[in-house]
Z-matrix of the N, CA and C atoms (Angstrom, degrees):
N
C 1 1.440
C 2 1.536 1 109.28
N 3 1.356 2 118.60 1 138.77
C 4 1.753 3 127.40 2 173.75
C 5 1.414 4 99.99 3 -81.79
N 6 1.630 5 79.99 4 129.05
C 7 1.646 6 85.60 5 169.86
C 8 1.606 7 110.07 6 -94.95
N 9 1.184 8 109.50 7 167.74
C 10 1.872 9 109.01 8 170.09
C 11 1.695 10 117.69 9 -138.14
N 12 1.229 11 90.36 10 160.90
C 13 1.769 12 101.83 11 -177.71
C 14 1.964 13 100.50 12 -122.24
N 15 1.423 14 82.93 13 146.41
C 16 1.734 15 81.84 14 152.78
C 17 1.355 16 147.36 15 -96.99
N 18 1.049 17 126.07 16 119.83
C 19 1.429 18 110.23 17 -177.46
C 20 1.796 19 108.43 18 -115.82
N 21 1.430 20 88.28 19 138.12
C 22 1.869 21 109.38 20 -169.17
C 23 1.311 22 93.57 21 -77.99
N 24 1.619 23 108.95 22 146.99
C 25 1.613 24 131.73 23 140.10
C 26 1.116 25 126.27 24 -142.60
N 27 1.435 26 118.16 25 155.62
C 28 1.513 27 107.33 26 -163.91
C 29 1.883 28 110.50 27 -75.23
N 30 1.248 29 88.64 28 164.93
C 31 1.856 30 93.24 29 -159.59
C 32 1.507 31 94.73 30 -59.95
N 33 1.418 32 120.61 31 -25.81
C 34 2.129 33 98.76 32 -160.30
C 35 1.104 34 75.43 33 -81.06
N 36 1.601 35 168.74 34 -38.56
C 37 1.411 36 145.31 35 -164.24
C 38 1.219 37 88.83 36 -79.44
N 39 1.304 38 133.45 37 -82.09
C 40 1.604 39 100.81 38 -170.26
C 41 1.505 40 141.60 39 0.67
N 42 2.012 41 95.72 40 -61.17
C 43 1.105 42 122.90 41 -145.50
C 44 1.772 43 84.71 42 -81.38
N 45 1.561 44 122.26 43 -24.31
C 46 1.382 45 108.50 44 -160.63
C 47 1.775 46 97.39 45 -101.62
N 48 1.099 47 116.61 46 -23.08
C 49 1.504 48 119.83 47 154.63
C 50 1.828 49 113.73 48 -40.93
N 51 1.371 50 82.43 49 -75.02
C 52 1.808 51 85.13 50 175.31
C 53 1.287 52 113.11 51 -39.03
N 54 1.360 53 147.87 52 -42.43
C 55 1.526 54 167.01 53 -150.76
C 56 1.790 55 89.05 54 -85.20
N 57 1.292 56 93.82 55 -71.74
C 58 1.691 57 100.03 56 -156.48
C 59 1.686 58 111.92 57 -56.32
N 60 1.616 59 112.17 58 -21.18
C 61 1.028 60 116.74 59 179.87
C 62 1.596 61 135.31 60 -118.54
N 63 1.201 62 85.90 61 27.19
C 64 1.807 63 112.20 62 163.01
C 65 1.814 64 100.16 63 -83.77
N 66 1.346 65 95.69 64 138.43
C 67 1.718 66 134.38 65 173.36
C 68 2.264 67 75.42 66 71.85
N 69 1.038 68 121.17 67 60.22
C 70 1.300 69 94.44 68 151.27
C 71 2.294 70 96.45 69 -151.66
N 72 1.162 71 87.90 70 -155.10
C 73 1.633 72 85.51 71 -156.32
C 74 1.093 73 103.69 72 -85.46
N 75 1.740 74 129.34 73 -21.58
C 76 1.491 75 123.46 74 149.79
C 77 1.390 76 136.94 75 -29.76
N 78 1.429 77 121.25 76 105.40
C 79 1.671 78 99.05 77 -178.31
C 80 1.373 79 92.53 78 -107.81
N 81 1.154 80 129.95 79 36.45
C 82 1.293 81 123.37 80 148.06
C 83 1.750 82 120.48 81 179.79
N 84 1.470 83 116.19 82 141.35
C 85 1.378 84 112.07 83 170.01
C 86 1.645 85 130.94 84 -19.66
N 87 1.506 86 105.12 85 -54.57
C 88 1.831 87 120.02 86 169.66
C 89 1.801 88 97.37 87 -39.46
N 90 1.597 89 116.46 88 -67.02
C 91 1.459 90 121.06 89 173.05
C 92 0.888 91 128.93 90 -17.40
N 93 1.793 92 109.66 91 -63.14
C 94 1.483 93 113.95 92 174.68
C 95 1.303 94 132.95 93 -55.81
N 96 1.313 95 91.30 94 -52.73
C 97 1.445 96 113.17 95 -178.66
C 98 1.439 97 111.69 96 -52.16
N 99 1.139 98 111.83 97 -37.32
C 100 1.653 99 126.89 98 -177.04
C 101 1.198 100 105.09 99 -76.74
N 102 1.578 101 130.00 100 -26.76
C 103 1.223 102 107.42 101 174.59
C 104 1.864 103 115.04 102 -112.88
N 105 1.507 104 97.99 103 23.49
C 106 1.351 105 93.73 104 168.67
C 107 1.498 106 102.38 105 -113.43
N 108 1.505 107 124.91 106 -36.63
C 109 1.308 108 94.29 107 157.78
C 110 1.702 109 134.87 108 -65.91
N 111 1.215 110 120.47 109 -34.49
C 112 1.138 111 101.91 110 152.40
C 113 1.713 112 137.62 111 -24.12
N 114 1.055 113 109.08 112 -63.08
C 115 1.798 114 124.17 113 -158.65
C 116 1.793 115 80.38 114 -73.47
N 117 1.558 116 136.27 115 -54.24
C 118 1.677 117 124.77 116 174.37
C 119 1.295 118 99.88 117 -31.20
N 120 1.516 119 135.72 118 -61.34
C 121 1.018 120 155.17 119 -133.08
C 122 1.622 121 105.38 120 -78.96
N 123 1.787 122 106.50 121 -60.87
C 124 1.421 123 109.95 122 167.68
C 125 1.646 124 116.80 123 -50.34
N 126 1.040 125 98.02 124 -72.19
C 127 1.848 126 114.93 125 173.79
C 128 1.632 127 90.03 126 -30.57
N 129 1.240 128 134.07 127 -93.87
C 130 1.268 129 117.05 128 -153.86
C 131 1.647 130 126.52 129 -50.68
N 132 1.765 131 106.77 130 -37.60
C 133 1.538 132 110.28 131 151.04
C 134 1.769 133 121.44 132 -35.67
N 135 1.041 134 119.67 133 -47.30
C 136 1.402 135 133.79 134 -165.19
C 137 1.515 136 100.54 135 -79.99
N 138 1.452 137 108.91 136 -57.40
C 139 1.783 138 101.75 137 -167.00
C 140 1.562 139 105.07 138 -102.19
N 141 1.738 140 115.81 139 21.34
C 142 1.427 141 104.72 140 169.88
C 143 1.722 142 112.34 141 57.38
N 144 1.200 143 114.19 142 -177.27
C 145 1.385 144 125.93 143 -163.35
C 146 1.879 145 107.94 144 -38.78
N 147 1.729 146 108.02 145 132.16
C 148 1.488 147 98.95 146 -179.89
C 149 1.378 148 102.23 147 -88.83
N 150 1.419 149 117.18 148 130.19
C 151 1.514 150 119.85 149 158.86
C 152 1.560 151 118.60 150 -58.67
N 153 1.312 152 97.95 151 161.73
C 154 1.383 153 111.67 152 -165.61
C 155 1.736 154 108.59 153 -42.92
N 156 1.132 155 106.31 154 -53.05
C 157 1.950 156 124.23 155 -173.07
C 158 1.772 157 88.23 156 -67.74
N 159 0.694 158 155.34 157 -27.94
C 160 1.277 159 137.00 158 -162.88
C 161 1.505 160 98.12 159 -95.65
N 162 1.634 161 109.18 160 -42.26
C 163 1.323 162 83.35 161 169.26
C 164 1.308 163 156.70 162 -110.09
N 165 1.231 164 83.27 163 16.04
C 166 1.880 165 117.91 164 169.60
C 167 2.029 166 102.66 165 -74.16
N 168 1.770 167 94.37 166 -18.67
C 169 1.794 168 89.23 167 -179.79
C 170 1.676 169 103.23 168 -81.85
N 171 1.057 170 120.50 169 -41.89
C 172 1.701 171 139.02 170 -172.24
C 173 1.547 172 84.92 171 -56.69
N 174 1.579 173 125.25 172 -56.48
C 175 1.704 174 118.71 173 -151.25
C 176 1.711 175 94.54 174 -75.01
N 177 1.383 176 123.41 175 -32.79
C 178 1.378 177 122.24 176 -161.36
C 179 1.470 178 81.92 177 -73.78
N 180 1.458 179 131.71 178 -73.11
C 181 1.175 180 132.81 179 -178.78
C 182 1.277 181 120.69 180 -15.00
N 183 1.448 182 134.21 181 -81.48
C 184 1.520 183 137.74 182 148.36
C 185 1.152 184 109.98 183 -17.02
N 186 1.568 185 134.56 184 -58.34
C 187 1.596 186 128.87 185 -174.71
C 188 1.330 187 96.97 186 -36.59
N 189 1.436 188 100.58 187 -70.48
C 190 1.605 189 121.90 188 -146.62
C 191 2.036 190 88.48 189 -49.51
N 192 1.286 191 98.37 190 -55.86
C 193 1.782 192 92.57 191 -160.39
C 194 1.518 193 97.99 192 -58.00
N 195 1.286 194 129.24 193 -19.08
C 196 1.590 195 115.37 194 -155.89
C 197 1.430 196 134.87 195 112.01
N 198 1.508 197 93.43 196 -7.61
C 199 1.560 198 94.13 197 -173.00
C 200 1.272 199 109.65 198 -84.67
N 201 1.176 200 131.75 199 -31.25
C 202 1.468 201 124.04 200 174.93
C 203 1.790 202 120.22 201 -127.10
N 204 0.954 203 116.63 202 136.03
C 205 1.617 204 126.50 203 162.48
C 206 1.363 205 139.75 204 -14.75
């Protein structure tokens, strides 16, 4: 059996998650999220250590969505 954790975001990302992912194959925010950390996750398995620019693109990325500060 999978176990799970929670991870918080603030409700207007929620709320614009929920938005962005109507008519698509997400039926829910947890989804997305699960499959975008995932695919970071593959990619870094695959191309080994992230250089600096790649991951200053992932942190801007997160800014931009909300997840971090």
């Amino acid at each position: 059996m999978t176990e799970y954790t929670t991870v918080s975001i603030p409700k207007d990302l929620a709320d614009r998650v929920e938005e962005t992912i109507e008519g698509t194959s997400f039926s829910s925010t947890s989804d997305l999220v699960r499959f975008l950390l995932r695919s970071i996750v593959i990619q870094h398995q695959q191309e080994g250590e992230l250089t600096e620019a790649e991951f200053e693109e992932i942190t801007s990325q997160l800014r931009d969505l909300g997840y971090i500060d």
